[in-house]
KEMAR-281673 format. One line per 10 residues: number of its first residue (from 1); for each residue y negated, x, z of C-alpha. Coordinates in steps of 0.1 Angstrom, whole numbers. Layout:
# KEMAR-281673
NUM) Y/X/Z; ...;
# end
This chain:
# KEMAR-281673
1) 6/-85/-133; 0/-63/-101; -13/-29/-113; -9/-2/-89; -38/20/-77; -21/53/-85; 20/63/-95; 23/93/-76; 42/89/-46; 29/109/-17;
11) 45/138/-6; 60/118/30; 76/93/0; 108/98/-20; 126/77/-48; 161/69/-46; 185/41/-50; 199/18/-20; 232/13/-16; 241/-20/-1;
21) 266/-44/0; 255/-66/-34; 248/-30/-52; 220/-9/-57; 189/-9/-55; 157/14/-68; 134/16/-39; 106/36/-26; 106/54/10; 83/68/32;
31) 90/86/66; 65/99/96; 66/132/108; 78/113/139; 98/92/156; 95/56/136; 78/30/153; 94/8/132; 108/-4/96; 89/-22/70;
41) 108/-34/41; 83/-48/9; 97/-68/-17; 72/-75/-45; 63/-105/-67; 67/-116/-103; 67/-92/-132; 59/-69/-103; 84/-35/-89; 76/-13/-60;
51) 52/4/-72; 31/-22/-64; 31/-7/-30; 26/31/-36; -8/29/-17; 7/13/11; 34/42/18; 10/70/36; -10/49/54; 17/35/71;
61) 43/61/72; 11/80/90; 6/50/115; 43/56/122; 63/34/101; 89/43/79; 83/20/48; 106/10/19; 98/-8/-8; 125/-23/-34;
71) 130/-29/-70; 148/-68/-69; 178/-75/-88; 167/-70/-123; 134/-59/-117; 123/-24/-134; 150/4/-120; 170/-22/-106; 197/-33/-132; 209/-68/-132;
81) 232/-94/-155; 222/-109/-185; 230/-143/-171; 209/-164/-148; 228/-175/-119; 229/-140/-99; 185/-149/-98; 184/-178/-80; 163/-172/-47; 187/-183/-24;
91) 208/-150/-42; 178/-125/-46; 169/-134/-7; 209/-126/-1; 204/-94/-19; 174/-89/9; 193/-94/36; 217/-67/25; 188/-44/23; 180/-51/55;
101) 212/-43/67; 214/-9/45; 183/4/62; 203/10/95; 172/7/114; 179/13/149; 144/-8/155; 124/-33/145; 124/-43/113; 91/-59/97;
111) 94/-80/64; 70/-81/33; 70/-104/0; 44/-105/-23; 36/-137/-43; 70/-142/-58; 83/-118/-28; 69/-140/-1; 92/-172/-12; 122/-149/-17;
121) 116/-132/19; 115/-168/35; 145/-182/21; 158/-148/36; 143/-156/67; 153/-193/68; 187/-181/57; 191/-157/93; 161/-146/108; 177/-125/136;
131) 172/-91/114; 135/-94/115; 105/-85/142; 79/-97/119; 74/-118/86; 39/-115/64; 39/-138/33; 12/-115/9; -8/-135/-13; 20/-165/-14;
141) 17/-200/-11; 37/-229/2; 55/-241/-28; 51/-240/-64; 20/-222/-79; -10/-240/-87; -21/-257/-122; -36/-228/-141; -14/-206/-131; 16/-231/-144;
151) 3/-231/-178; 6/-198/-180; 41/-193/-164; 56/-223/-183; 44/-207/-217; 60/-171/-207; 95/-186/-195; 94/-209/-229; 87/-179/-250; 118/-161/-231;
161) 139/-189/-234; 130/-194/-274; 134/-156/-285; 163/-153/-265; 146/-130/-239; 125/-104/-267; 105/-84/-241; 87/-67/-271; 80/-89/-291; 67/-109/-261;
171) 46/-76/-246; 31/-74/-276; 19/-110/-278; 7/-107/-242; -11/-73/-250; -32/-89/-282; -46/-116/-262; -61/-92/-238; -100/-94/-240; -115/-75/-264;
181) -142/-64/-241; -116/-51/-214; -122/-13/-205; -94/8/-218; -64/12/-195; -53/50/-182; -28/63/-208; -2/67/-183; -10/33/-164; -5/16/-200;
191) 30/37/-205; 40/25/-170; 35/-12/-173; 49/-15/-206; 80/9/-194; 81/-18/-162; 83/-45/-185; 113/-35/-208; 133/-23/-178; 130/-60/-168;
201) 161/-88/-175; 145/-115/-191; 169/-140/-174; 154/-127/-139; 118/-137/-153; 131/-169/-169; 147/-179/-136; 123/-169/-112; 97/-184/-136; 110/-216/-128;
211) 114/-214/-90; 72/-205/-94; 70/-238/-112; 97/-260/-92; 95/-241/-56; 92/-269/-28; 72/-265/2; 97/-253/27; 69/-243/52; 85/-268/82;
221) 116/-252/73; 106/-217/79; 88/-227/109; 117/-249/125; 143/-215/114; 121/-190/133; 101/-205/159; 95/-167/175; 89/-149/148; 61/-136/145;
231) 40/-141/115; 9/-131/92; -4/-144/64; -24/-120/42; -44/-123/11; -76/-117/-8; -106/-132/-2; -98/-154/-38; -67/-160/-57; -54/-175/-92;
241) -18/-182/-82; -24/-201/-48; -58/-214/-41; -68/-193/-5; -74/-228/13; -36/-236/8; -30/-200/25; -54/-210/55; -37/-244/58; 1/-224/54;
251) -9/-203/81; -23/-230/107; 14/-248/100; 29/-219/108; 13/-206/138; 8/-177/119; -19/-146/121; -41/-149/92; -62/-120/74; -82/-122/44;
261) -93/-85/26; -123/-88/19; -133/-76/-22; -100/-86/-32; -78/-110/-51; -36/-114/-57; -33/-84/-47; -47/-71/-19; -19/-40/-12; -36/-25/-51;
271) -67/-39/-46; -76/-22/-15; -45/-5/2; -64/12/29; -75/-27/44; -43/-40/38; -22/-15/57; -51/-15/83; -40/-53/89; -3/-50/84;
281) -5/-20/110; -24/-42/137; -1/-68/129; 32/-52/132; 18/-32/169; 10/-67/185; 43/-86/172; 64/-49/188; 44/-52/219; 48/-87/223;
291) 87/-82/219; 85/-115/199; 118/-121/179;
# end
């Protein structure tokens, strides 16, 4: 679960909800004081929301990017059904595309997915590509996630499916097998996550759960859909959900840029937001200068 460095947007950023075509969306903005170089659109990963990326927004708002990032369908602020079909990825990277398209961007438009984000922004990408200037895959793998990490996704999408989605009852299963040498949480972090967590529809995790355990590896597809597009692949120097040597191998398949942040894990964009929009930033001015689509 990505914890974010701080839950004060800055004071470029403003909450509000996104109107598109398949409903609305909670989402995070952040403007320049200037003319946009371009649109970045961050869609985060399981159990995750955009807050994920509040220590992204200044940094790149002040390198000239206007930055949005989105609550899913059925994620946190963003309601969604208590049924499971609308979750599917080919539905939640539909519901990206619509974003995209209710950004009105006039410009480039550069596309972020965190862990569970990054195999719902490539099925959007695979789906129609032509929206996009850029694609980074953040701490996300080829396919499904690897063996430790199944263990502990198959048990949380069993204990949804057998309590008929009780978020908490489940928190507070989750919450008593924390360490009992772990340093105390911020009071208001604490409120947040477990506020983050309730706002959730279990179906969403349940689904989504799955794809984590059944996803196949659809790099050659992605490739063979966007042959131009240009491409990053970003993580931590070490990570529990895909191992970082399937991320080097992902990237060589794809042709893609690769950065690793150095003192960080899953998630780089909390770990150490200041790195992370440094590479996104030197990423996104190459793939505009190269006029790459």
């Amino acid at each position: 679960m990505s914890k974010p460095p701080t839950l004060t947007l800055p004071p470029e950023a403003r909450a509000y909800r996104l109107a598109t075509a398949r409903g609305e969306f909670a989402v995070h903005e952040a403007v320049p004081g200037g003319p946009a170089r371009g649109t970045a659109l961050l869609v985060p990963g399981y159990t995750g929301s955009k807050e994920d990326f509040i220590g992204l927004l200044g940094p790149l708002a002040a390198a000239g990017y206007r930055v949005v990032s989105v609550d899913g369908r059925g994620q946190h602020e963003s309601g969604g059904p208590r049924t499971q079909a609308p979750y599917a990825l080919a539905e939640l990277a539909r519901d990206v595309l619509a974003q995209t398209a209710a950004l009105d961007a006039g410009g480039p438009v550069h596309l972020l997915g965190h862990s569970l984000g990054g195999l719902i922004v490539r099925t959007a990408v695979v789906r129609d590509p032509a929206p996009y200037a850029s694609l980074t895959l953040l701490s996300s793998g080829p396919g499904a996630v690897c063996e430790d990490q199944r263990s502990r996704t198959k048990l949380l999408v069993s204990a949804l499916e057998a309590t008929g989605g009780d978020m908490a009852g489940i928190w507070a299963a989750m919450r008593a097998m924390d360490p009992r040498d772990a340093p105390p949480e911020d009071p208001a972090l604490a409120a947040f996550l477990r506020e983050r967590w309730m706002g959730t529809v279990p179906e969403q995790l349940m689904v989504t759960g799955r794809a984590l355990l059944e996803e196949p590896d659809r790099i050659e597809e992605l490739a063979a859909a966007a042959p131009g597009l240009a491409k990053l692949v970003l993580s931590g120097e070490s990570d529990p959900v895909w191992p970082v040597s399937e991320m080097d191998a992902m990237a060589r398949r794809l042709g893609a840029a690769r950065v690793v942040v150095p003192g960080t894990e899953h998630s780089p964009n909390a770990d150490n937001p200041l790195a992370t929009a440094a590479a996104l930033v030197a990423f996104w001015v190459g793939s505009d200068d190269s006029g790459t689509r």
